[in-house]
N, CA, C, O and CB atoms as a CASP TS submission, in Angstrom:
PFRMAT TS
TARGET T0000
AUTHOR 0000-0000-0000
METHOD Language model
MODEL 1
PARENT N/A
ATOM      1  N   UNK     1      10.878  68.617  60.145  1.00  0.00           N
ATOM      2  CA  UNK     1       9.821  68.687  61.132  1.00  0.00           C
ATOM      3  C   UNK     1       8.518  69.063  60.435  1.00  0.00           C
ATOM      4  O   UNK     1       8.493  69.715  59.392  1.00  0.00           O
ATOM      5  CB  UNK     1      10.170  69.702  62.247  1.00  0.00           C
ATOM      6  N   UNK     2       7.715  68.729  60.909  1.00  0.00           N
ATOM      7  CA  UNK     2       6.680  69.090  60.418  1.00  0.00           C
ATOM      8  C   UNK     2       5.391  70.239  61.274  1.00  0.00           C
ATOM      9  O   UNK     2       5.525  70.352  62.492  1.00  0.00           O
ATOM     10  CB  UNK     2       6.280  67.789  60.095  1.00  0.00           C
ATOM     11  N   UNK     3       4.381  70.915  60.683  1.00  0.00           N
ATOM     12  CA  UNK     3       4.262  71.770  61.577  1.00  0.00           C
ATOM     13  C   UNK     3       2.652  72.232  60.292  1.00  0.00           C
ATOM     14  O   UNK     3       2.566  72.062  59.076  1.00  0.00           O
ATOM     15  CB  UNK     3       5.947  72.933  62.010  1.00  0.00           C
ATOM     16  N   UNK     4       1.756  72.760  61.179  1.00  0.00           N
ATOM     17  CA  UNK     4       0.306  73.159  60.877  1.00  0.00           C
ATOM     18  C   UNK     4       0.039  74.397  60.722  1.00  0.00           C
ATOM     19  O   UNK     4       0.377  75.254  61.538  1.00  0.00           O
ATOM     20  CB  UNK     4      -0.554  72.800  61.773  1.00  0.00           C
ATOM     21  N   UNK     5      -0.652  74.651  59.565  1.00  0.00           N
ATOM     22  CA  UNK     5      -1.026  75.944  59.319  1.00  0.00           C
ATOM     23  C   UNK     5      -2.320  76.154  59.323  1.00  0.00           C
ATOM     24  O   UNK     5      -2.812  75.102  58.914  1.00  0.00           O
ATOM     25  CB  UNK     5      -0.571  76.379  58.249  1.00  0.00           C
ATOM     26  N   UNK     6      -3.492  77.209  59.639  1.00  0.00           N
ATOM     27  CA  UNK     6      -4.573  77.304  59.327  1.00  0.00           C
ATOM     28  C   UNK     6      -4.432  78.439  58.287  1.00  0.00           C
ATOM     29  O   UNK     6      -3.498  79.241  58.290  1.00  0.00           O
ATOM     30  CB  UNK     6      -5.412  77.426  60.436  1.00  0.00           C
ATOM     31  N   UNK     7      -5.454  78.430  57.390  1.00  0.00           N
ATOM     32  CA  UNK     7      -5.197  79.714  56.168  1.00  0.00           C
ATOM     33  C   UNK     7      -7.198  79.708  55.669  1.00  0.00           C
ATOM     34  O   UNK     7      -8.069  78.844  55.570  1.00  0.00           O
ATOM     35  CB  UNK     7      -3.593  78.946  54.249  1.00  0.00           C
ATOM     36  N   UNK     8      -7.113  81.269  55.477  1.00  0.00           N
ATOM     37  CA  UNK     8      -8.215  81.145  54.959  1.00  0.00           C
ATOM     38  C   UNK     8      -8.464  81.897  53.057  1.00  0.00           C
ATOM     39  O   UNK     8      -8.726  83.089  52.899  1.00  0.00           O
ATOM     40  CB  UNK     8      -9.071  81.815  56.194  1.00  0.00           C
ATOM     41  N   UNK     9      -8.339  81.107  52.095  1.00  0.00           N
ATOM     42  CA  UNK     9      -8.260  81.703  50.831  1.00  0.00           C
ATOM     43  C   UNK     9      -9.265  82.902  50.668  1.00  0.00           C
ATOM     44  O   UNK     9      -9.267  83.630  49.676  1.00  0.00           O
ATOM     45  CB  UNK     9      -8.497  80.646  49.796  1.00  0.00           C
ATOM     46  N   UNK    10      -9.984  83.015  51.568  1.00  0.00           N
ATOM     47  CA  UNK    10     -10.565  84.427  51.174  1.00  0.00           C
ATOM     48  C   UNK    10     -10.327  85.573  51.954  1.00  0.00           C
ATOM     49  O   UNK    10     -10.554  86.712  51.547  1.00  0.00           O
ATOM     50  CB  UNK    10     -11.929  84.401  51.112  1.00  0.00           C
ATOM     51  N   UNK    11     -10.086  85.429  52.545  1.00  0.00           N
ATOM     52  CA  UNK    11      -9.570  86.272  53.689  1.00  0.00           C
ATOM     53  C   UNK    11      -7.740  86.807  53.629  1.00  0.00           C
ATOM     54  O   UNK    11      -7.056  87.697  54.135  1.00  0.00           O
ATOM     55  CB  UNK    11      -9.880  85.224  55.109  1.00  0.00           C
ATOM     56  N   UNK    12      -7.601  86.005  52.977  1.00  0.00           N
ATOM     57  CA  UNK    12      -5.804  85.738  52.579  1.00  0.00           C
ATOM     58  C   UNK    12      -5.281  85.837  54.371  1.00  0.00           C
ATOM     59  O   UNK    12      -4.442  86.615  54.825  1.00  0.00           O
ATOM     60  CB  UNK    12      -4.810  87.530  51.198  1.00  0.00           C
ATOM     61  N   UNK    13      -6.065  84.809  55.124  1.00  0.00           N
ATOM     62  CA  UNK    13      -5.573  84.978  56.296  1.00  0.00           C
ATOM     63  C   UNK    13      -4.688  83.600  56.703  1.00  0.00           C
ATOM     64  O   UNK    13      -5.304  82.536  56.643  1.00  0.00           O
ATOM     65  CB  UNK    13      -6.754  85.330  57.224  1.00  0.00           C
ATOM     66  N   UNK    14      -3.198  83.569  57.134  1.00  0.00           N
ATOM     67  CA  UNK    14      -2.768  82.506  57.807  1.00  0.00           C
ATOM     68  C   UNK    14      -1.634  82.840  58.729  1.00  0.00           C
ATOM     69  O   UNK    14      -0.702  83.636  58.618  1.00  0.00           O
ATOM     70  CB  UNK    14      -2.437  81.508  56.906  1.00  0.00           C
ATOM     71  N   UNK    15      -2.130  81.650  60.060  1.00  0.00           N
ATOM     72  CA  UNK    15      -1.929  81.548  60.838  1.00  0.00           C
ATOM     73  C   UNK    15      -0.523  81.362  61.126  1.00  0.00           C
ATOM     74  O   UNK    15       0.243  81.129  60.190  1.00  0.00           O
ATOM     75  CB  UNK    15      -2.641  80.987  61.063  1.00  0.00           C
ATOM     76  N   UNK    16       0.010  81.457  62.613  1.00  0.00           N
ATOM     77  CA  UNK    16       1.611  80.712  62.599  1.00  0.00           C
ATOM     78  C   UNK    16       1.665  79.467  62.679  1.00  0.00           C
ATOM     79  O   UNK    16       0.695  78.777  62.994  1.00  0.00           O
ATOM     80  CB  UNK    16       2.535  81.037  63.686  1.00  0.00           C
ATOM     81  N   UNK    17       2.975  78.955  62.364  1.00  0.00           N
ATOM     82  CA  UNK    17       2.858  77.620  62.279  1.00  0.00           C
ATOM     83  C   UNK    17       3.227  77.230  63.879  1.00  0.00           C
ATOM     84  O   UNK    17       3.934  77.748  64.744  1.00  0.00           O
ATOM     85  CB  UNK    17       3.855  76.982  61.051  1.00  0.00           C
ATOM     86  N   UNK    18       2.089  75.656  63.778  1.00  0.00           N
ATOM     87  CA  UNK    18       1.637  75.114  64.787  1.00  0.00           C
ATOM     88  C   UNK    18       2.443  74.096  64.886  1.00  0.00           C
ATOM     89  O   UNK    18       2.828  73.623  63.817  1.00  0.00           O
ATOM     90  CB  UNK    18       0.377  74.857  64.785  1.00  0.00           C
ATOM     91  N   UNK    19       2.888  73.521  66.050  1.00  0.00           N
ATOM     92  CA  UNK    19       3.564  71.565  65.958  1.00  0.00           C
ATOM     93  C   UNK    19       2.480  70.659  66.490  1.00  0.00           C
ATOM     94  O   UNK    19       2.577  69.542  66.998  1.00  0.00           O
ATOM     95  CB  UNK    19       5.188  71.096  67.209  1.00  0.00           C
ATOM     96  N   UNK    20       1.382  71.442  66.240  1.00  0.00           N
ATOM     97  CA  UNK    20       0.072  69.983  66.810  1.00  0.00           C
ATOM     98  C   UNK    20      -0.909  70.800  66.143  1.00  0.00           C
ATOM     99  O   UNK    20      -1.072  72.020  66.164  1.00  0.00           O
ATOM    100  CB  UNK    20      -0.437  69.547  68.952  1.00  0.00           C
ATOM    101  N   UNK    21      -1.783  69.507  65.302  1.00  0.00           N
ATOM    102  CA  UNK    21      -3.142  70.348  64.554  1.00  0.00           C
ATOM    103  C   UNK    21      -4.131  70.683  64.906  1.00  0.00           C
ATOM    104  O   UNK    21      -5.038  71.208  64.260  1.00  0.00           O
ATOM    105  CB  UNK    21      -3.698  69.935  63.718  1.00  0.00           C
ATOM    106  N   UNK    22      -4.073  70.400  66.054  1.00  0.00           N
ATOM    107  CA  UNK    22      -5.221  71.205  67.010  1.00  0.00           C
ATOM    108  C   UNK    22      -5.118  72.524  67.390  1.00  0.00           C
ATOM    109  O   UNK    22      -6.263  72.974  67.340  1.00  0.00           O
ATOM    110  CB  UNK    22      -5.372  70.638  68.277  1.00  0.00           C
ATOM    111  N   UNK    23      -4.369  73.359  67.735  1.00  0.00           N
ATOM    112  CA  UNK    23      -3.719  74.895  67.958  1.00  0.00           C
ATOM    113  C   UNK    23      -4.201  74.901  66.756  1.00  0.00           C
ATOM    114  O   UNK    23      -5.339  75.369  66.801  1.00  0.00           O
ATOM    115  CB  UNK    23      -2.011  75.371  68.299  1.00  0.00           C
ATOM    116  N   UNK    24      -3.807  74.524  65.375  1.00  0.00           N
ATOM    117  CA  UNK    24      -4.086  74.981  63.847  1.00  0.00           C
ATOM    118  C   UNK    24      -5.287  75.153  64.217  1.00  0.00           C
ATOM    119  O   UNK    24      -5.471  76.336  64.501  1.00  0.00           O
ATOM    120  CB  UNK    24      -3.847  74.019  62.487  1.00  0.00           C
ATOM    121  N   UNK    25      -6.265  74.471  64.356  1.00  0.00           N
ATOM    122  CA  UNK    25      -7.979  74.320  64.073  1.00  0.00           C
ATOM    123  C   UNK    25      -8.174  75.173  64.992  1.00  0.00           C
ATOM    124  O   UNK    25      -8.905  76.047  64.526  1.00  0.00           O
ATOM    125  CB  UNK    25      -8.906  72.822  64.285  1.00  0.00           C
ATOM    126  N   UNK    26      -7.776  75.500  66.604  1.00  0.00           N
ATOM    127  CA  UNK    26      -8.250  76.556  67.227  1.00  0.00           C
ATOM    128  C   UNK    26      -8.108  77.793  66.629  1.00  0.00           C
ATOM    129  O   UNK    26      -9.002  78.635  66.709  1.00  0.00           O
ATOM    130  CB  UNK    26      -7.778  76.601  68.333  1.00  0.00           C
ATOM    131  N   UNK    27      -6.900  78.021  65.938  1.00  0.00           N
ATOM    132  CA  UNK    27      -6.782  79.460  65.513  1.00  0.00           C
ATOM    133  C   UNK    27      -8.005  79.552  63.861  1.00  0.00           C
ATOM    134  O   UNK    27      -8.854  80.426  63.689  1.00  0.00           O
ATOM    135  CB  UNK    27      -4.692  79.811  65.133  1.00  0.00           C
ATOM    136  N   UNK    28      -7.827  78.867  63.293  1.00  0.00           N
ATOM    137  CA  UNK    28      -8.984  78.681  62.308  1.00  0.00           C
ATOM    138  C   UNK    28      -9.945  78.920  62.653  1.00  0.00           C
ATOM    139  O   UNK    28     -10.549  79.792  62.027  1.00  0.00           O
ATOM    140  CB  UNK    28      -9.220  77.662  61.828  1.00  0.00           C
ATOM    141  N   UNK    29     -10.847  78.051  64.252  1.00  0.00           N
ATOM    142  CA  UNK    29     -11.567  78.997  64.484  1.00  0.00           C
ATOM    143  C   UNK    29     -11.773  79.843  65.016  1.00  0.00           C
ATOM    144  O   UNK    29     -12.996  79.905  65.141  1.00  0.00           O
ATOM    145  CB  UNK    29     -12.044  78.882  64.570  1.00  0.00           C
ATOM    146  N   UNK    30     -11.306  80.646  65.474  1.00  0.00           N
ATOM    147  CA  UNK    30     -11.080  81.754  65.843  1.00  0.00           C
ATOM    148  C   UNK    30     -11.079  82.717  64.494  1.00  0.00           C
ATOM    149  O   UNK    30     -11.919  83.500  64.051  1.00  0.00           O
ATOM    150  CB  UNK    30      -9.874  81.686  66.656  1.00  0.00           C
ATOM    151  N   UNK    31     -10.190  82.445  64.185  1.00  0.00           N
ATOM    152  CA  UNK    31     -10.268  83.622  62.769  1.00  0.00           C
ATOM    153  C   UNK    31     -12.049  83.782  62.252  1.00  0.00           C
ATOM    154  O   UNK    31     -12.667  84.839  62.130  1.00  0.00           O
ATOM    155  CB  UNK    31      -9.128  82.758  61.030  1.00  0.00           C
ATOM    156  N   UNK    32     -12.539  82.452  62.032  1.00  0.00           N
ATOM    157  CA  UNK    32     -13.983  82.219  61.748  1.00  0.00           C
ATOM    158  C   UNK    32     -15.104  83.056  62.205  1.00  0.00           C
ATOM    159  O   UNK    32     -15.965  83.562  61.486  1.00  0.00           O
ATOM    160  CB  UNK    32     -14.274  81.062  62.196  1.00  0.00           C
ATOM    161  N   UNK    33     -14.960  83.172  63.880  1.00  0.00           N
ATOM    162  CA  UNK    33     -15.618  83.806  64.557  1.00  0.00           C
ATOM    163  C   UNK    33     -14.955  85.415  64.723  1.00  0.00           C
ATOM    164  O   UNK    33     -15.586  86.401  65.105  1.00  0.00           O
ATOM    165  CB  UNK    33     -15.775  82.971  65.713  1.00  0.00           C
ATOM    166  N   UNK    34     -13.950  85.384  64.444  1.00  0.00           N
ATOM    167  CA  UNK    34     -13.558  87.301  64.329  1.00  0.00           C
ATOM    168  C   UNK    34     -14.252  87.994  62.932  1.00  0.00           C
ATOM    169  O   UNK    34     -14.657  89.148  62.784  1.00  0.00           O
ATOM    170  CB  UNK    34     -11.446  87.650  64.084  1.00  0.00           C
ATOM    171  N   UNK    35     -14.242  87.165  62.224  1.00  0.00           N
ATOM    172  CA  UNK    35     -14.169  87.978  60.849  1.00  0.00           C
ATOM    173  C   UNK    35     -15.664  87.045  60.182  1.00  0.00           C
ATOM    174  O   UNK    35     -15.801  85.822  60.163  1.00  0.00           O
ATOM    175  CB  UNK    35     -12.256  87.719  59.760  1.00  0.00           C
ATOM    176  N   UNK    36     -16.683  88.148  59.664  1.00  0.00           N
ATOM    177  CA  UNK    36     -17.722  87.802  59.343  1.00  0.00           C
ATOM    178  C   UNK    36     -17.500  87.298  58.260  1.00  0.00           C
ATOM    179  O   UNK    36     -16.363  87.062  57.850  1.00  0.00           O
ATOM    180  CB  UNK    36     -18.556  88.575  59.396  1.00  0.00           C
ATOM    181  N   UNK    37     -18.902  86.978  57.427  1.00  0.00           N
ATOM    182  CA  UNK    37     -18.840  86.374  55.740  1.00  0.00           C
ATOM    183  C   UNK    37     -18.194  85.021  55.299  1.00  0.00           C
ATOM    184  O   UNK    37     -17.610  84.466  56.229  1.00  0.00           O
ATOM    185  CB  UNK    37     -17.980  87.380  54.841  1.00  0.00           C
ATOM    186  N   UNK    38     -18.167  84.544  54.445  1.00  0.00           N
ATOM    187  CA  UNK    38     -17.938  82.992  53.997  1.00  0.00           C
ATOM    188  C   UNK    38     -16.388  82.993  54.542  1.00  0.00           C
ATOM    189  O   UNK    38     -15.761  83.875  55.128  1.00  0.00           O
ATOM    190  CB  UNK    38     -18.153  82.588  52.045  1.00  0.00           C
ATOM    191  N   UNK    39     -16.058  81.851  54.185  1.00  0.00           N
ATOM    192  CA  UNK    39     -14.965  81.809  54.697  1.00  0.00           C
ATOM    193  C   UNK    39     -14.072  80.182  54.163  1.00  0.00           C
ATOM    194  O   UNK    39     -14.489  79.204  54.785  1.00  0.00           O
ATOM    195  CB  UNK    39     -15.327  82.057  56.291  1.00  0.00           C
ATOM    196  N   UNK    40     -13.273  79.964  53.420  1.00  0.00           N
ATOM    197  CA  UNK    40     -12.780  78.921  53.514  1.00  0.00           C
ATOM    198  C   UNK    40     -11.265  78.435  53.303  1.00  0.00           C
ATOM    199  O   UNK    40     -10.370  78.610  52.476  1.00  0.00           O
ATOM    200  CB  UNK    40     -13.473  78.447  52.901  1.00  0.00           C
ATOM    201  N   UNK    41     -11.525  77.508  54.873  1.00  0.00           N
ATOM    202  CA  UNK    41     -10.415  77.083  55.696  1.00  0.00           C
ATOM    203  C   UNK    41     -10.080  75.809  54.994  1.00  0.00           C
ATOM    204  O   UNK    41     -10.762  74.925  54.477  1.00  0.00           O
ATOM    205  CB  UNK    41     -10.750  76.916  57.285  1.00  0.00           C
ATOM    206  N   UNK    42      -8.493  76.062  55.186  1.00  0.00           N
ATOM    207  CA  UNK    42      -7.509  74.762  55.075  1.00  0.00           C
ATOM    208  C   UNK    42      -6.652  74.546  56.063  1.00  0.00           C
ATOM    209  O   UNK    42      -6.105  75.524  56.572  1.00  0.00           O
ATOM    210  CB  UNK    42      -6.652  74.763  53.952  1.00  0.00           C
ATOM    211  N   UNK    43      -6.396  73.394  56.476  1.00  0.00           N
ATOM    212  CA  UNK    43      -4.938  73.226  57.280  1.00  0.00           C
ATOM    213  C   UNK    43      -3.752  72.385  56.416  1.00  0.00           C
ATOM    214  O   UNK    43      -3.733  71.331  55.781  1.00  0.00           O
ATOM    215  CB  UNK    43      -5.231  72.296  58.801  1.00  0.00           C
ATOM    216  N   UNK    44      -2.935  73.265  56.694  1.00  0.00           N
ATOM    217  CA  UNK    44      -2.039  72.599  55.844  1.00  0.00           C
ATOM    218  C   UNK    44      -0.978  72.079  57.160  1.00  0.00           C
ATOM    219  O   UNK    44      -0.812  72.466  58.317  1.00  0.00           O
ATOM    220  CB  UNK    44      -1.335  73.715  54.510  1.00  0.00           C
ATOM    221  N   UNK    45      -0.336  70.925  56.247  1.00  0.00           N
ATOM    222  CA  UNK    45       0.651  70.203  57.070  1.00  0.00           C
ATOM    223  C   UNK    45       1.962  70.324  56.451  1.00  0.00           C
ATOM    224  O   UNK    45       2.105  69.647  55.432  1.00  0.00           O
ATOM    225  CB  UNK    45       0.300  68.744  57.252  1.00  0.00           C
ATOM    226  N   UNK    46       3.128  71.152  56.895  1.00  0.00           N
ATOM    227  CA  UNK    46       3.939  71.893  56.152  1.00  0.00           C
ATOM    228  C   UNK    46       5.374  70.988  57.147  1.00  0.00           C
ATOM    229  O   UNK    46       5.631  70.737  58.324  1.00  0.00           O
ATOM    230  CB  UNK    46       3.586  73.895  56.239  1.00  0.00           C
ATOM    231  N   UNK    47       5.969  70.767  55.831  1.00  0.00           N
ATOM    232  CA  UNK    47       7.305  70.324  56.485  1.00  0.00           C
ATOM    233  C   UNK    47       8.710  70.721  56.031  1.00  0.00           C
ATOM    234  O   UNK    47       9.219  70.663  54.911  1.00  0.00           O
ATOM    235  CB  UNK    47       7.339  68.968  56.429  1.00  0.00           C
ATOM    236  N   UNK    48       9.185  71.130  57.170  1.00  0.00           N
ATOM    237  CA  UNK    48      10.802  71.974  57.228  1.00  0.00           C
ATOM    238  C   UNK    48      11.438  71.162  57.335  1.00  0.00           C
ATOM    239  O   UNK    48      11.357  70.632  58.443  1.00  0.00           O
ATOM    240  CB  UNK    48      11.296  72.971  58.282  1.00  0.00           C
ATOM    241  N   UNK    49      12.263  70.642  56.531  1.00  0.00           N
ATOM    242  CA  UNK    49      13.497  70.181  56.970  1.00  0.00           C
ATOM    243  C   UNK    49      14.143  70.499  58.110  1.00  0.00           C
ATOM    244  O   UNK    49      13.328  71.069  58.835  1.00  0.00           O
ATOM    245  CB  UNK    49      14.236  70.401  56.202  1.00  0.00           C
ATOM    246  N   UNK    50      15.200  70.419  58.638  1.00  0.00           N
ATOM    247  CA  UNK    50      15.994  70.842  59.591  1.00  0.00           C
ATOM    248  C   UNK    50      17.341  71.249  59.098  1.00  0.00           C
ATOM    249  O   UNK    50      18.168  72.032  59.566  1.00  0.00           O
ATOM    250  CB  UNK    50      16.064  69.886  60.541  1.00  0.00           C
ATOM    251  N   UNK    51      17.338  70.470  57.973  1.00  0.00           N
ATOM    252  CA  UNK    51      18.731  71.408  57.010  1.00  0.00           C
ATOM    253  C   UNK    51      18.294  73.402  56.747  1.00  0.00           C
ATOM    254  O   UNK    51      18.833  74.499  56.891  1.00  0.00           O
ATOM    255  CB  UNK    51      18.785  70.403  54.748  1.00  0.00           C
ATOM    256  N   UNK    52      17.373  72.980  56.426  1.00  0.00           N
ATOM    257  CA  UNK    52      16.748  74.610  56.052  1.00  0.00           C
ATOM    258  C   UNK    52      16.808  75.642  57.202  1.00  0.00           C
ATOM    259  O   UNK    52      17.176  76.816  57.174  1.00  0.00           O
ATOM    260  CB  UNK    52      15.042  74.573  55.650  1.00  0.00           C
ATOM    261  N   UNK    53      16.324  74.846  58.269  1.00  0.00           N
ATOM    262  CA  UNK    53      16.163  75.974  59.236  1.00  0.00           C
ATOM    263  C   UNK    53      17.442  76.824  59.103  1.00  0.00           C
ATOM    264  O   UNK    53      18.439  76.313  58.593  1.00  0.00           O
ATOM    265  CB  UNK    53      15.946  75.445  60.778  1.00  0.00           C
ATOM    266  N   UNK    54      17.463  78.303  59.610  1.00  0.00           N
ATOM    267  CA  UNK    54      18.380  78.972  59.889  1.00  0.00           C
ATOM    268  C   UNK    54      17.901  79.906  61.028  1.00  0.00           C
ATOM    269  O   UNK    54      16.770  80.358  61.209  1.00  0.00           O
ATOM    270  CB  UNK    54      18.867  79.532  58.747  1.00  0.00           C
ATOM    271  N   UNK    55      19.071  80.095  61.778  1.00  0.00           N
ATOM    272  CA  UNK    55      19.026  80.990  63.320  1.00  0.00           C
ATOM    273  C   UNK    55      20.068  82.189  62.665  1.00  0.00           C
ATOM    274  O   UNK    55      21.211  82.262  62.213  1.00  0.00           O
ATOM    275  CB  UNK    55      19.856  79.930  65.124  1.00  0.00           C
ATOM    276  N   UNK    56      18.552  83.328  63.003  1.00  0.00           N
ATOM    277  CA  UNK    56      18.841  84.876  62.351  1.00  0.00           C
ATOM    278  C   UNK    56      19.105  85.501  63.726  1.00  0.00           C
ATOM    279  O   UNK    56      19.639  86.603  63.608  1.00  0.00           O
ATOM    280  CB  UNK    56      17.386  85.749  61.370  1.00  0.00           C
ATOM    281  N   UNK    57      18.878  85.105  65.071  1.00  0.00           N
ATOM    282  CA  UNK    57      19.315  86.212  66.238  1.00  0.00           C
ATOM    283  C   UNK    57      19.592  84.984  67.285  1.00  0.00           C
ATOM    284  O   UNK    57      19.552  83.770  67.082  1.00  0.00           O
ATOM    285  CB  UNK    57      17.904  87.584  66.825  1.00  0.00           C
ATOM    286  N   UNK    58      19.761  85.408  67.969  1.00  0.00           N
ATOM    287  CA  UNK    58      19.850  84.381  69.611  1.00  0.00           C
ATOM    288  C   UNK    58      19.875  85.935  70.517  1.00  0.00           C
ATOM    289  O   UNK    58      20.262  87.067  70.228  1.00  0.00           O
ATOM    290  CB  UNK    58      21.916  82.982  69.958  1.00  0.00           C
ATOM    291  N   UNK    59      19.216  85.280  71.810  1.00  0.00           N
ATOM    292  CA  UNK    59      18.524  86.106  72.823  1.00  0.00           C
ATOM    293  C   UNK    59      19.463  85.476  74.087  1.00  0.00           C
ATOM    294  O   UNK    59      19.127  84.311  74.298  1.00  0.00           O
ATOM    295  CB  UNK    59      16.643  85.851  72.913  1.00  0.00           C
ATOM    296  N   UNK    60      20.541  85.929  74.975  1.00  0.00           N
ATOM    297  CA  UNK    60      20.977  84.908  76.195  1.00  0.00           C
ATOM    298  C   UNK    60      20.097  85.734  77.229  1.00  0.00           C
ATOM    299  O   UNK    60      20.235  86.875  77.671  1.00  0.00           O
ATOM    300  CB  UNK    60      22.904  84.771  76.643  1.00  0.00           C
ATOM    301  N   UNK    61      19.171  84.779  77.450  1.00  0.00           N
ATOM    302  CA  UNK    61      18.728  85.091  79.130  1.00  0.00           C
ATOM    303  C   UNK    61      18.674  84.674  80.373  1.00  0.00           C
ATOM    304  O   UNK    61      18.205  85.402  81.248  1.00  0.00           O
ATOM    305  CB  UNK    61      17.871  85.227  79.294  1.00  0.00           C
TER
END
C-alpha cells in the first residue's frame, strides 16, 4: 500500500502517514503555520507492503 508523509528537514518534523496526499499537504501546512522560521517540506510517498504489516493489539468493540 502506499501512503504520504509530510516531513520537515529542519524542524525534524513528520507527520502520520496519510492514504491521500492531500491530508499530507494539509498537515505540512499546518506544521508551516505553527512553527515560525524557514522551513523545508517534503512529501514523501512511502510504500508498505502488506507482507510487512504486522497487528501488535486488536481492540473488540
Amino acid at each position: 500500500m502506499f501512503y504520504y508523509q509530510a516531513i520537515c528537514t529542519v524542524h525534524n518534523f513528520a507527520s502520520n502517514l496519510f492514504v491521500n496526499r492531500h491530508s499530507a499537504v494539509k498537515s505540512a501546512l499546518a506544521h508551516r503555520s505553527k512553527v515560525p522560521g524557514p522551513h523545508q517540506m517534503k512529501i514523501l510517498k512511502v510504500f508498505i507492503p502488506q507482507s510487512s504489516i504486522e497487528v501488535r493489539s486488536e481492540d473488540i468493540i
